[in-house]
C-alpha positions as CSV (number, residue, x, y, z in Angstrom):
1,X,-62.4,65.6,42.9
2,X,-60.8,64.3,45.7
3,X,-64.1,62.9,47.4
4,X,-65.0,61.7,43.8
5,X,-61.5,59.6,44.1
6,X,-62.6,58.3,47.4
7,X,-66.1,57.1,46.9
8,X,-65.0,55.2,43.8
9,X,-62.2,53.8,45.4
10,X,-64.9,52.4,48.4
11,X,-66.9,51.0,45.7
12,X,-63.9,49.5,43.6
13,X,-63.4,45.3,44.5
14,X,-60.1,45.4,46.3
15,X,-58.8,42.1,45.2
16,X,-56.4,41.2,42.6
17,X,-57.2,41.3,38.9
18,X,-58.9,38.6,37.9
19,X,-59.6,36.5,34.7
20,X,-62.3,34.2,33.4
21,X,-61.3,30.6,31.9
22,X,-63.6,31.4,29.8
23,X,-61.0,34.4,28.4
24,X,-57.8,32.0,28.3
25,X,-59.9,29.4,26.5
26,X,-60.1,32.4,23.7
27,X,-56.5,33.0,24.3
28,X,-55.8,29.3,23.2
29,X,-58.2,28.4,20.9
30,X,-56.3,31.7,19.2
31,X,-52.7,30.8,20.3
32,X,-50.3,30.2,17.0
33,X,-49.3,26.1,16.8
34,X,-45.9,27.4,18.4
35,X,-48.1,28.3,21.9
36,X,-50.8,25.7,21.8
37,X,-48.9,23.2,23.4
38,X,-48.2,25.5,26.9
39,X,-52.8,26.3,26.7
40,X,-53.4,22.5,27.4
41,X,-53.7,23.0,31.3
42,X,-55.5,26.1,30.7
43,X,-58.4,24.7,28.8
44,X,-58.8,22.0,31.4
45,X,-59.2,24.8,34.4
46,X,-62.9,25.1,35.7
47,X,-64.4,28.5,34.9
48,X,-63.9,29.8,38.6
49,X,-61.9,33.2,38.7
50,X,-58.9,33.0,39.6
51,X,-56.1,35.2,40.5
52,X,-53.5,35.0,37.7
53,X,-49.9,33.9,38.3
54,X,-46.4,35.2,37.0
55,X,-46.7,32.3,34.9
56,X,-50.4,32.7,33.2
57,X,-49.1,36.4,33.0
58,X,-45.9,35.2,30.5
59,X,-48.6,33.3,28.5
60,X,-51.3,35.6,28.7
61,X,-48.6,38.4,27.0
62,X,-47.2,35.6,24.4
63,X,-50.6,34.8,23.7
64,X,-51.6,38.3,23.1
65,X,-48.4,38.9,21.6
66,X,-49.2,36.5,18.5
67,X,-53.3,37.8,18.6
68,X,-51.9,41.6,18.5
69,X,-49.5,40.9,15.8
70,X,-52.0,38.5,13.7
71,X,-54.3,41.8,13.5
72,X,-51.3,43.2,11.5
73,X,-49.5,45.4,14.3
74,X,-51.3,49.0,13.8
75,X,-54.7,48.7,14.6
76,X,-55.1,52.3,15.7
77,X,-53.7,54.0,13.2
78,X,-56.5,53.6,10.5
79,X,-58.9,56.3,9.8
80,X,-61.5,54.2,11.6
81,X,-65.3,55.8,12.0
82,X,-66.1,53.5,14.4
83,X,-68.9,55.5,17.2
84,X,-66.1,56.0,20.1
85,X,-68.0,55.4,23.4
86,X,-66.8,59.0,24.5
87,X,-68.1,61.0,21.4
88,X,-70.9,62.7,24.0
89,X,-68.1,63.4,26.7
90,X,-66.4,66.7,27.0
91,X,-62.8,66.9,28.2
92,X,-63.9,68.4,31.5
93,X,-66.0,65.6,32.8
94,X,-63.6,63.0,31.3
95,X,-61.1,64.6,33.8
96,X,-63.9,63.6,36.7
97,X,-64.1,60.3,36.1
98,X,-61.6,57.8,38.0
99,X,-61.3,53.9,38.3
100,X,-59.5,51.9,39.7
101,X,-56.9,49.1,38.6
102,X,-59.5,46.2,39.8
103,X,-62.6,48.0,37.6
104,X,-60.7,48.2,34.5
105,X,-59.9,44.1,35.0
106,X,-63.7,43.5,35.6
107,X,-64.2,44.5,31.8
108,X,-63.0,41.8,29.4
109,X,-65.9,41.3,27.1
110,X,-68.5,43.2,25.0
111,X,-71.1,42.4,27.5
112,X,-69.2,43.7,30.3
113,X,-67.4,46.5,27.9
114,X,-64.0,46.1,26.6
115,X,-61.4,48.4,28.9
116,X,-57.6,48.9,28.5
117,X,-55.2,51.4,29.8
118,X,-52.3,53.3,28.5
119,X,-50.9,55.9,31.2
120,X,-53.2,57.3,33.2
121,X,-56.1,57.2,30.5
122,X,-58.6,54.4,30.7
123,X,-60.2,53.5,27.3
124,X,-63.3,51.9,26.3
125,X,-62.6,50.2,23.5
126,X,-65.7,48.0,22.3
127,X,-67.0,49.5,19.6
128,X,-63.7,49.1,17.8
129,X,-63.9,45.4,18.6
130,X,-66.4,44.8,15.5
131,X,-64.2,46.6,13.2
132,X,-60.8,45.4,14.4
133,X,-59.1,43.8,11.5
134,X,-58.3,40.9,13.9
135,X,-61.8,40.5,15.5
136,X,-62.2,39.4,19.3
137,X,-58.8,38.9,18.8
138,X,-57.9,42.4,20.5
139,X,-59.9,40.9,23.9
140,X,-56.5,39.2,24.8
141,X,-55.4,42.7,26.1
142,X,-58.7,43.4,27.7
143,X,-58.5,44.7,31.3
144,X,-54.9,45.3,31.0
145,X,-52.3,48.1,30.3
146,X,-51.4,48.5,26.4
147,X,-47.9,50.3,27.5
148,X,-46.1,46.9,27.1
149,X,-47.2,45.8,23.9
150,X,-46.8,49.4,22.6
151,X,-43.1,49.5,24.2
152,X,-42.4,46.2,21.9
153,X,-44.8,46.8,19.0
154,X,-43.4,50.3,18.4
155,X,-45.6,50.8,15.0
156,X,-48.3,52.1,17.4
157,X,-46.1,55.0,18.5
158,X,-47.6,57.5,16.4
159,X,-49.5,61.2,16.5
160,X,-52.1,59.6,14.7
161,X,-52.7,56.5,16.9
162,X,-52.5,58.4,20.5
163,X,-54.8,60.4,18.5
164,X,-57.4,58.2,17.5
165,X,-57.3,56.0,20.8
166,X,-57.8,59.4,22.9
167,X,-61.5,59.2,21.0
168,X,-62.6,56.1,23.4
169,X,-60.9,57.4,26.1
170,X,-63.7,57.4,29.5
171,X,-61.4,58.5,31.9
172,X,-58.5,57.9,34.1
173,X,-56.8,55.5,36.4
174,X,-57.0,56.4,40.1
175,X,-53.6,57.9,41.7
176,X,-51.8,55.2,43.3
177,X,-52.2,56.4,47.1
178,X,-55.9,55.9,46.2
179,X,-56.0,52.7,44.4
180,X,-54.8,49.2,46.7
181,X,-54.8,47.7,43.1
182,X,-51.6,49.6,42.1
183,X,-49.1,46.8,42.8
184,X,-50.5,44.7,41.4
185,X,-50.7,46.3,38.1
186,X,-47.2,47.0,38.9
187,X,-46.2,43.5,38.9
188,X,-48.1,42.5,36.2
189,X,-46.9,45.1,33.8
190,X,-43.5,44.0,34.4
191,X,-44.2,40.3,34.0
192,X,-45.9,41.5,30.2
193,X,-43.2,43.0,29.4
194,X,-40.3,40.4,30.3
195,X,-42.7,37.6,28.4
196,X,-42.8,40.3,25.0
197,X,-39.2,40.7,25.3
198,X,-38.4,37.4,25.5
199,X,-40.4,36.7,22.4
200,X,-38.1,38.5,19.5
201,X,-34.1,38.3,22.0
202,X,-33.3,35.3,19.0
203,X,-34.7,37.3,15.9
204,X,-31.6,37.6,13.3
205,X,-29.1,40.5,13.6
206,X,-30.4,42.6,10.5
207,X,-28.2,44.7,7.8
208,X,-28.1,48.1,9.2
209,X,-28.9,49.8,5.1
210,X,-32.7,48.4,5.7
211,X,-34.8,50.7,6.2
212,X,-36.9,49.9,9.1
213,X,-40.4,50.4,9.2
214,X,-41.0,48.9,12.4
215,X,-38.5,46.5,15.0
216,X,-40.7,44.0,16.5
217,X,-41.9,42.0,14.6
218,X,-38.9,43.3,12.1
219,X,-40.6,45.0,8.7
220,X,-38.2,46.6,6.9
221,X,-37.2,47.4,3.4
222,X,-34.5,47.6,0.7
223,X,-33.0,51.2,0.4
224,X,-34.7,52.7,-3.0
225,X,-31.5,53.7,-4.4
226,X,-30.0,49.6,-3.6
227,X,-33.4,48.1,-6.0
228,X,-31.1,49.3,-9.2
229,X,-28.1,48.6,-7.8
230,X,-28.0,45.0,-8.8
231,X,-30.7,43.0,-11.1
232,X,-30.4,40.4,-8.2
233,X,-30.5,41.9,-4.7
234,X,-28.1,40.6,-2.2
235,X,-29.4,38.8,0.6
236,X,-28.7,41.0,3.4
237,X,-30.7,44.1,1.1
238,X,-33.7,41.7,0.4
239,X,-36.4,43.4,1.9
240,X,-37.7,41.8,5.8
241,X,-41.5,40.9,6.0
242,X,-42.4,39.2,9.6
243,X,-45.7,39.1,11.0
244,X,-44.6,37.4,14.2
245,X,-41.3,36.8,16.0
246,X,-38.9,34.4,13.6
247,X,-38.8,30.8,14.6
248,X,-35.8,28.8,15.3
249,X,-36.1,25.6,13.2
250,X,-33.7,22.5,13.6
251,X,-32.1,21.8,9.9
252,X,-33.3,18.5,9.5
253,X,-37.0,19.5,9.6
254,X,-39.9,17.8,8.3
255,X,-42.9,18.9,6.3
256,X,-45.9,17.5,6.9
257,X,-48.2,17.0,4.2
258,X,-52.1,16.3,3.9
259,X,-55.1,15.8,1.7
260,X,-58.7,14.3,2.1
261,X,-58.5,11.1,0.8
262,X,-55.3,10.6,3.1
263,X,-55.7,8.3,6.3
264,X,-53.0,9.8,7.7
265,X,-50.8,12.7,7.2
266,X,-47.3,12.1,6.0
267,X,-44.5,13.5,7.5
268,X,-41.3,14.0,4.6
269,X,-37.9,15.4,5.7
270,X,-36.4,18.4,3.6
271,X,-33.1,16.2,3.4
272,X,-35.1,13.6,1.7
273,X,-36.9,16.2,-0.8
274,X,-33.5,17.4,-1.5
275,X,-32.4,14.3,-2.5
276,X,-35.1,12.5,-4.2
277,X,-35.9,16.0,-6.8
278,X,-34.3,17.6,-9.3
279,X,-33.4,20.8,-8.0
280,X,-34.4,23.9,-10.0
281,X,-33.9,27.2,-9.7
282,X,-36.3,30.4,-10.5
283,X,-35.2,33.7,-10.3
284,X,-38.6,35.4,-8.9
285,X,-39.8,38.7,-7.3
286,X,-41.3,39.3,-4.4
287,X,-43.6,42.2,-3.3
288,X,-45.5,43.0,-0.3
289,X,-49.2,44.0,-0.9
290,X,-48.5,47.0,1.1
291,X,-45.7,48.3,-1.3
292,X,-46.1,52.3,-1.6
293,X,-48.2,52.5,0.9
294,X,-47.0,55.7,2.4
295,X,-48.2,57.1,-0.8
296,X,-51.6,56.1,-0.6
297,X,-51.7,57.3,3.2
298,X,-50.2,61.0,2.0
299,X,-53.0,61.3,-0.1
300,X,-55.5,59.7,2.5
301,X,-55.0,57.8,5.5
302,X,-54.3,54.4,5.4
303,X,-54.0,51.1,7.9
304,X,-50.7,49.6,8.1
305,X,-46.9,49.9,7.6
306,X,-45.5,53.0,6.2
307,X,-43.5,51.6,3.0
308,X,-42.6,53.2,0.3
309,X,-41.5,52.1,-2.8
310,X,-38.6,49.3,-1.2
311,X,-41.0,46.1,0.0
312,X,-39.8,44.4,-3.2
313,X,-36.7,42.6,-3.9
314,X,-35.7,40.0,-6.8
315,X,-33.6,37.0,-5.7
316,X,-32.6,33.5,-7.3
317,X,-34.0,30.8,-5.5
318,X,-33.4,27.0,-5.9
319,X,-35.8,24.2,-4.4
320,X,-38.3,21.4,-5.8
321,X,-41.4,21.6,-7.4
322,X,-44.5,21.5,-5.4
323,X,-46.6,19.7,-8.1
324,X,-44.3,16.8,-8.3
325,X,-43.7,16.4,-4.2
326,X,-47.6,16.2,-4.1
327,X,-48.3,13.8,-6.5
328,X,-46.1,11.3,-5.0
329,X,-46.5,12.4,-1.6
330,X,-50.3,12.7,-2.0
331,X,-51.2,10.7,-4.3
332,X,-53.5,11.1,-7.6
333,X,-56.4,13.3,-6.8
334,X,-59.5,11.1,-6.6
335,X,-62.1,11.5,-8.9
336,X,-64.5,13.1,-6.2
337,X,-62.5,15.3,-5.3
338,X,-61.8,16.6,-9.2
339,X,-63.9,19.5,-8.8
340,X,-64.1,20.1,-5.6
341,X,-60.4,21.0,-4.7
342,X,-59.5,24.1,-4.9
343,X,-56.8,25.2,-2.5
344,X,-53.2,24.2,-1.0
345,X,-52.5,25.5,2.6
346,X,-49.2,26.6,3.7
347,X,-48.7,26.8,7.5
348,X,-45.6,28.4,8.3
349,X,-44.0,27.0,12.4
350,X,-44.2,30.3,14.0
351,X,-48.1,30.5,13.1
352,X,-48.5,31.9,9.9
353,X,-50.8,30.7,7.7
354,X,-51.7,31.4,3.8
355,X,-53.2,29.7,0.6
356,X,-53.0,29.8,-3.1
357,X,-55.4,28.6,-5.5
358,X,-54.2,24.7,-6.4
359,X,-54.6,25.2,-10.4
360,X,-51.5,27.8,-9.7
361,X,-49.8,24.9,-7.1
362,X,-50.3,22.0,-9.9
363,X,-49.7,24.3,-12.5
364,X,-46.1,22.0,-14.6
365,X,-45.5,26.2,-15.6
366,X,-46.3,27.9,-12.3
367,X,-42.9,26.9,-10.9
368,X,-44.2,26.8,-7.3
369,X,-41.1,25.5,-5.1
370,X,-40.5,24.2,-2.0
371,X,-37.1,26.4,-1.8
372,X,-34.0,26.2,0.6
373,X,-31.6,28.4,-1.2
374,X,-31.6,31.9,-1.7
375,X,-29.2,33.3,-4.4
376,X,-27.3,30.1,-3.9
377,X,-26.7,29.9,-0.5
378,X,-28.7,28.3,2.7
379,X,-32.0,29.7,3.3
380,X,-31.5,33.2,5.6
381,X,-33.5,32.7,8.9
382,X,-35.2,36.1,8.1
383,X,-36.4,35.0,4.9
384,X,-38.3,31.5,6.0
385,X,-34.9,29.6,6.5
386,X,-34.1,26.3,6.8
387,X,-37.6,26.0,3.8
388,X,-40.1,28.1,2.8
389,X,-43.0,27.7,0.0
390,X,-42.1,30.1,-3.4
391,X,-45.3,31.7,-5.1
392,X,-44.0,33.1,-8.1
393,X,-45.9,36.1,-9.8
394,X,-47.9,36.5,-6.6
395,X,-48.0,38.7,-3.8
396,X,-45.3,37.5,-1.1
397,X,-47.4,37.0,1.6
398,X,-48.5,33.7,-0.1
399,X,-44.8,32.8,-0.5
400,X,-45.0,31.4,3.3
401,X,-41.9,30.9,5.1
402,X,-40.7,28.5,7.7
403,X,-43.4,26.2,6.2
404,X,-44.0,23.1,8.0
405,X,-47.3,21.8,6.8
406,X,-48.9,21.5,3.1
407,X,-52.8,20.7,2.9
408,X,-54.8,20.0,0.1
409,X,-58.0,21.5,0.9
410,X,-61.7,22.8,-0.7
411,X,-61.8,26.3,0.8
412,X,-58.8,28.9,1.5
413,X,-56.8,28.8,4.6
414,X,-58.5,29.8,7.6
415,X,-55.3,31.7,8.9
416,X,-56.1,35.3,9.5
417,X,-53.8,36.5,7.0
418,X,-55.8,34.9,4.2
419,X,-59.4,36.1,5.5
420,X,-58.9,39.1,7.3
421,X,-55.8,40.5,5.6
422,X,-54.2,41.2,2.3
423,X,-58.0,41.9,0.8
424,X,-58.2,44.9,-1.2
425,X,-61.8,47.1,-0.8
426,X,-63.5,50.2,-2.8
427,X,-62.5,53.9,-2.6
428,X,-65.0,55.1,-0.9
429,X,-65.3,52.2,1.5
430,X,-64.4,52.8,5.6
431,X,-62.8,49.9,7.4
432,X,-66.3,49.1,9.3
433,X,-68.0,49.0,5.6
434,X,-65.6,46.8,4.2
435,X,-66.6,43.2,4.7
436,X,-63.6,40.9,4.4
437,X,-65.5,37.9,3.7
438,X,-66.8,39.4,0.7
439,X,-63.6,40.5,-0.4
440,X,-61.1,38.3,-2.5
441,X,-57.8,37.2,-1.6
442,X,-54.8,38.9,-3.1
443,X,-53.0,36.6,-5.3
444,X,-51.7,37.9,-8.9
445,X,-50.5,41.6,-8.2
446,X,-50.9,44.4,-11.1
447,X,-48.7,46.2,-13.1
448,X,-46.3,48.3,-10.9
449,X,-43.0,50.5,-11.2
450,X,-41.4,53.3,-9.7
451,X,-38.3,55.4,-9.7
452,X,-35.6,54.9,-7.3
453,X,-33.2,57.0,-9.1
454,X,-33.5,60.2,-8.1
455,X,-35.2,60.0,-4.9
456,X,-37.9,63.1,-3.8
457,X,-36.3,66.1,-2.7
458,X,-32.8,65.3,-4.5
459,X,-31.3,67.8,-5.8
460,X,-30.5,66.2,-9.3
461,X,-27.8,67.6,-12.6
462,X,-30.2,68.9,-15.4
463,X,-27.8,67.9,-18.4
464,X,-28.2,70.1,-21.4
465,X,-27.4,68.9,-24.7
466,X,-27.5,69.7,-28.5
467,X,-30.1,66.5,-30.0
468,X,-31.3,66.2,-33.1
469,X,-30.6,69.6,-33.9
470,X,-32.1,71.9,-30.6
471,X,-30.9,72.3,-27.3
472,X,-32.6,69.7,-25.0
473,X,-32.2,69.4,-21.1
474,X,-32.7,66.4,-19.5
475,X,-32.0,64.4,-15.9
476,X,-31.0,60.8,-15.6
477,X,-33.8,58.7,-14.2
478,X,-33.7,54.7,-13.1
479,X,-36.3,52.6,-11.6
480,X,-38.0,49.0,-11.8
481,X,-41.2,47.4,-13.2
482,X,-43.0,44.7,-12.3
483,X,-46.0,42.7,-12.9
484,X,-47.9,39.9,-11.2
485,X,-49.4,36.3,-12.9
486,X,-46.0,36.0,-14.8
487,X,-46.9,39.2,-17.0
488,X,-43.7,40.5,-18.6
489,X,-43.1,44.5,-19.1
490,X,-43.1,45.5,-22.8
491,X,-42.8,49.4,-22.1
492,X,-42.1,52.0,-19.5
493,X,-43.0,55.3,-20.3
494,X,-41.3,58.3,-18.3
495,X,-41.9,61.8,-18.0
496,X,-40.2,65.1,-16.5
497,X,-43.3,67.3,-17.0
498,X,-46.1,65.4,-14.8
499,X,-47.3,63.4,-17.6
500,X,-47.9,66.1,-20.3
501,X,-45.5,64.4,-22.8
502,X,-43.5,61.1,-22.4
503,X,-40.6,59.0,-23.6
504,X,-39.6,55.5,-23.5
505,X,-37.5,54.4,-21.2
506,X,-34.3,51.3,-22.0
507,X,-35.2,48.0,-20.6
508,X,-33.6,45.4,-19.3
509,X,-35.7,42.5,-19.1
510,X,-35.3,39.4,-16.8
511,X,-35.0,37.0,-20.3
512,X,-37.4,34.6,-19.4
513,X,-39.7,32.5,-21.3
514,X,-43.6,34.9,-21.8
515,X,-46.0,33.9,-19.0
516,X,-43.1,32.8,-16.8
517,X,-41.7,36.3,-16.4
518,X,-41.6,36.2,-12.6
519,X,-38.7,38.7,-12.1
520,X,-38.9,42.6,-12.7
521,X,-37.9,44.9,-15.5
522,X,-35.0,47.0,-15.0
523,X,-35.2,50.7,-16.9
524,X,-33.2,54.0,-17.5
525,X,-33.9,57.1,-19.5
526,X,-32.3,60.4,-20.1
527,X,-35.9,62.3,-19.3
528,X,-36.1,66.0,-21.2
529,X,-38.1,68.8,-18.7
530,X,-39.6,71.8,-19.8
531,X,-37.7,74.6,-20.6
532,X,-39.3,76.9,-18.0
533,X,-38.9,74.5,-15.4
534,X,-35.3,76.5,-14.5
535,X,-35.5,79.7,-13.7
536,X,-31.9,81.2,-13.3
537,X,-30.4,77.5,-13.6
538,X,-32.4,75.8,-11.2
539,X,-36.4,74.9,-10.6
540,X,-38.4,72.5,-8.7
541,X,-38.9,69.2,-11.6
542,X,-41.7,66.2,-11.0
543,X,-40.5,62.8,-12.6
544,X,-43.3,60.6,-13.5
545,X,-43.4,56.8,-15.1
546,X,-45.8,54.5,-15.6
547,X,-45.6,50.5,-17.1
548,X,-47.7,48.5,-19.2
549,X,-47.3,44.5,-19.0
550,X,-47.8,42.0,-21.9
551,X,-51.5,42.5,-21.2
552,X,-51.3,45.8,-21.9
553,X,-52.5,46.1,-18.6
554,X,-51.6,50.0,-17.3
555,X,-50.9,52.0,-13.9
556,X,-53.5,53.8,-13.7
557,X,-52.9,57.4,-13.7
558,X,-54.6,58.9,-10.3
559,X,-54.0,57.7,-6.3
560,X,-58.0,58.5,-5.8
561,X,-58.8,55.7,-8.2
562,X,-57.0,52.9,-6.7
563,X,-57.4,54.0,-2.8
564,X,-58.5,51.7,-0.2
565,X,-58.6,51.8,3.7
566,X,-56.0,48.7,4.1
567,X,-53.6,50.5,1.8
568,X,-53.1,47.7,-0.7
569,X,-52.3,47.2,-4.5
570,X,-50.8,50.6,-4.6
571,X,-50.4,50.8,-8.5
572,X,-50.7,54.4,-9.6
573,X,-48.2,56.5,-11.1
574,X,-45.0,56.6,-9.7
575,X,-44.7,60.5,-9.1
576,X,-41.0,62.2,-7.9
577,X,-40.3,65.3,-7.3
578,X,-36.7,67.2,-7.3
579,X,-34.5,70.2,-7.8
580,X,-33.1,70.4,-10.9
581,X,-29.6,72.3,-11.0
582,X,-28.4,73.1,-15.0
583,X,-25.5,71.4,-15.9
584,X,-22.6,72.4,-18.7
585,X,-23.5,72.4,-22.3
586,X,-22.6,68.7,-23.2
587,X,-21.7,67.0,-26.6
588,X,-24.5,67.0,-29.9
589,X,-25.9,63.6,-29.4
590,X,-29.0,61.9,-30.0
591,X,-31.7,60.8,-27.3
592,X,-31.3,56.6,-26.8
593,X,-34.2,55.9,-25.4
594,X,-35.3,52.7,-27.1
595,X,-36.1,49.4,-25.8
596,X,-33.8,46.4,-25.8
């Protein structure tokens, strides 16, 4: 081995790691708008390697930084079936193989292979390249260590991850006595890391109740027990969705606004939309596409952030209509372009992108806003502060925050977000069968709800009571409904047996007009269980509810039937399961469960 260690360390180039101009051009043509103005000099360089500076090492790591997180942070933990270039390798001859620091840098494309580190292991990754949510994306870390970006993007910290990347793993990194390259990978390691760090040191301070699903960027959600708390949640409780670090905006921002038949692109201030529009305010729900995901995964692995049933939250937010700050700002739409518009564009400052379709934008009953207040106060940072754009009755990733530019456009948004994410695919599809482009945008969301009260594994009071005559037992149940495109709740039915026999459960609706029901449905019931589900006073009880939405529109009953690889539009029943402890007989009474 040792003699194996020495011939490839002859054979190894024994100068410093080295990138291609060709590689940074990638890196900026990719940057988010926030970078793009430190890539200029880099464009302009000639394509002679070069040896890379503490400086083109900061922006190399912020560039790859906002690449790595515009892939949607977890790119590894999938059930990908991507051919790993190892497959034919057994452990034992993996353990031969050695390279140095300077071979791993050589390979930074798909011609040459695509090689990154992580420890000692050196991983070719190119076959996952095609099937990488984010595309060539993920070649901004070619040639490098992924240690630093996993020490900030902790969501890859996971037995399934180290577990999937050890499939494309080829070998390892020579010992450092061996390799004259170690320094320098040393040095350059440390300058990745400083330039991550520095990325997220002015991100909010965060209510410690969230329940975080990963730190940087910060994902986390509202404690399940805190959705019932109040029909409005509190600001600090909303739930946190960032897909890059949160930008720091100066108060007296401007949006810029643009359409085809503009010459230029107008530039209004949100002081001046403040005080030129009526200010209205829509109280409005917001859910993550992911929402439940963890569910979905349980029953078969999924991509993405582990949430369960808390990326949702219901706030009062005040701001100006969209339709009426594009018509003057934009102008009547030209006849020509009647038919042929079809989008508005929200670009968020920190590089986020998203776009809704413009019949929903224009709609006088759609209540899109430009908002700046959040249950009556200034705008959080966290949640798109000092102005973000307000989608109601779609999903919330088309609510962008921090916006800072509004197009008129004939095709979607380009961003990332709104081609390569937040698409939902067939059961039986694998993440290299699903095609994105033929895949529609999420916009409407279906009917959802869930119990947040109890939560699985609580050990819940059975109340036994005398109604209508028999003895019944029964445990106190509460949760939320929701449905997407303005569709009200008109029942939620609720079970304690698994869905053999079901009750309604007391509403409390939102009160808003029908077709403009953007907020959710607030519900209770007092559910009966079986008889022989205690045994001795006690027994093992599964809670179930489902909704139906003023299309009648249903949860579907099974996880297998609404399953797919990204783990989106999680809609199927709502199962919990708890130990039930018999409580005291209680007055003769009879069961309330009726709507109001």
């Amino acid at each position: 081995m040792r003699r194996a260690q020495q011939q490839l360390a002859a054979t190894a180039t024994a100068t410093r790691p080295r990138f291609t101009a060709s590689l940074l051009t990638h890196a900026a043509a990719t940057a988010t708008p926030l970078l793009r103005p430190f890539t200029t000099t880099t464009q302009a360089r000639s394509s002679t390697p070069f040896q890379p500076t503490r400086r083109s090492l900061s922006l190399m790591a912020a560039l790859a930084a906002a690449s790595l997180l515009a892939a949607g942070t977890s790119y590894f933990a999938q059930e990908s079936k991507a051919q790993p270039a190892t497959t034919s390798e057994t452990d034992s001859a993996l353990a031969a193989k050695f390279f140095s620091r300077d071979e791993v840098r050589k390979h930074t494309s798909k011609e040459k292979r695509v090689w990154v580190t992580k420890g000692d292991g050196v991983y070719d990754i190119t076959e996952f390249v095609d099937v990488h949510p984010g595309g060539e994306r993920i070649l901004l870390a070619a040639g490098y260590s992924i240690d630093p970006f996993w020490a900030i993007f902790s969501v890859h910290n996971s037995a399934e991850t180290l577990e999937l990347l050890e499939e494309y793993r080829i070998g390892n990194l020579l010992p450092k006595d061996d390799d004259p390259s170690y320094n320098a990978l040393k040095d350059d390691t440390k300058a990745i890391t400083q330039a991550l760090e520095r990325l997220f040191k002015n991100d909010p301070v965060r209510d410690p109740q969230l329940m975080t699903r990963s730190e940087r960027p910060c994902n986390a959600e509202t404690p399940p027990e805190k959705l019932t708390d109040d029909f409005v949640t509190p600001n600090n409780l909303f739930f946190v969705r960032n897909h890059l670090p949160v930008p720091e905006m100066d108060a007296h921002v401007e949006i810029e606004f643009d359409a085809p038949w503009m010459p230029d692109t107008v530039k209004v201030s949100l002081e001046d939309l403040k005080r030129k529009y009526e200010h209205l305010d829509v109280m409005t729900t917001l859910q993550c596409a992911g929402n439940r995901r963890k569910e979905m995964h349980d029953a078969k692995p999924v991509k993405g952030l582990q949430w369960t049933q808390g990326a949702i939250s219901n706030a009062v937010w005040t701001g100006v209509p969209l339709k009426k700050v594009i018509e003057d700002v934009c102008g009547p739409i030209p006849k020509e372009y009647e038919d042929k518009l079809q989008h508005v564009h929200f670009h968020g400052a920190e590089g986020y992108g998203a776009s809704i379709p413009i019949a929903k934008a224009l709609d006088p009953r759609g209540d899109v806003l430009i908002t700046f207040k959040m249950n009556g106060t200034e705008l959080p940072r966290d949640h798109g502060g000092p102005v973000r754009a307000l989608v109601p009755g779609h999903v919330a990733a088309r609510s962008v925050k921090w916006v800072s530019k509004i197009t008129l456009a004939e095709d979607e948004s380009e961003s990332h977000w709104q081609r390569r994410d937040y698409k939902g695919f067939g059961p039986s599809k694998t993440l290299e069968e699903s095609k994105y482009e033929d895949s529609l945008s999420i916009q409407e969301m279906p009917v959802q709800s869930c119990i947040t009260v109890p939560q699985p594994g609580q050990v819940v009071d059975v109340n036994q009571r005398a109604v209508d005559s028999r003895d019944e037992k029964s445990v106190a149940v509460k949760g939320y409904a929701w449905s997407g495109g303005g569709r009200g709740i008109v029942r939620v039915d609720v079970s304690g047996d698994g869905g053999k026999t079901w009750i309604d459960a007391k509403l409390r609706r939102p009160g808003q007009q029908q077709g403009r029901e953007w907020a959710w449905t607030h519900w209770e019931a007092n559910v009966p269980i079986p008889e022989n589900s205690l045994n001795g006073g006690k027994g093992s009880v599964e809670i179930v509810c489902k909704a139906v939405d003023t299309s009648y529109n249903e949860q579907p009953e099974k996880m297998e039937s609404v399953y797919n690889v990204r783990g989106v539009l999680v809609s199927a029943w709502h199962r919990v399961k708890v130990e039930g402890i018999l409580k005291a007989m209680t007055d003769r009474t009879s069961n309330g469960n009726t709507n109001q």
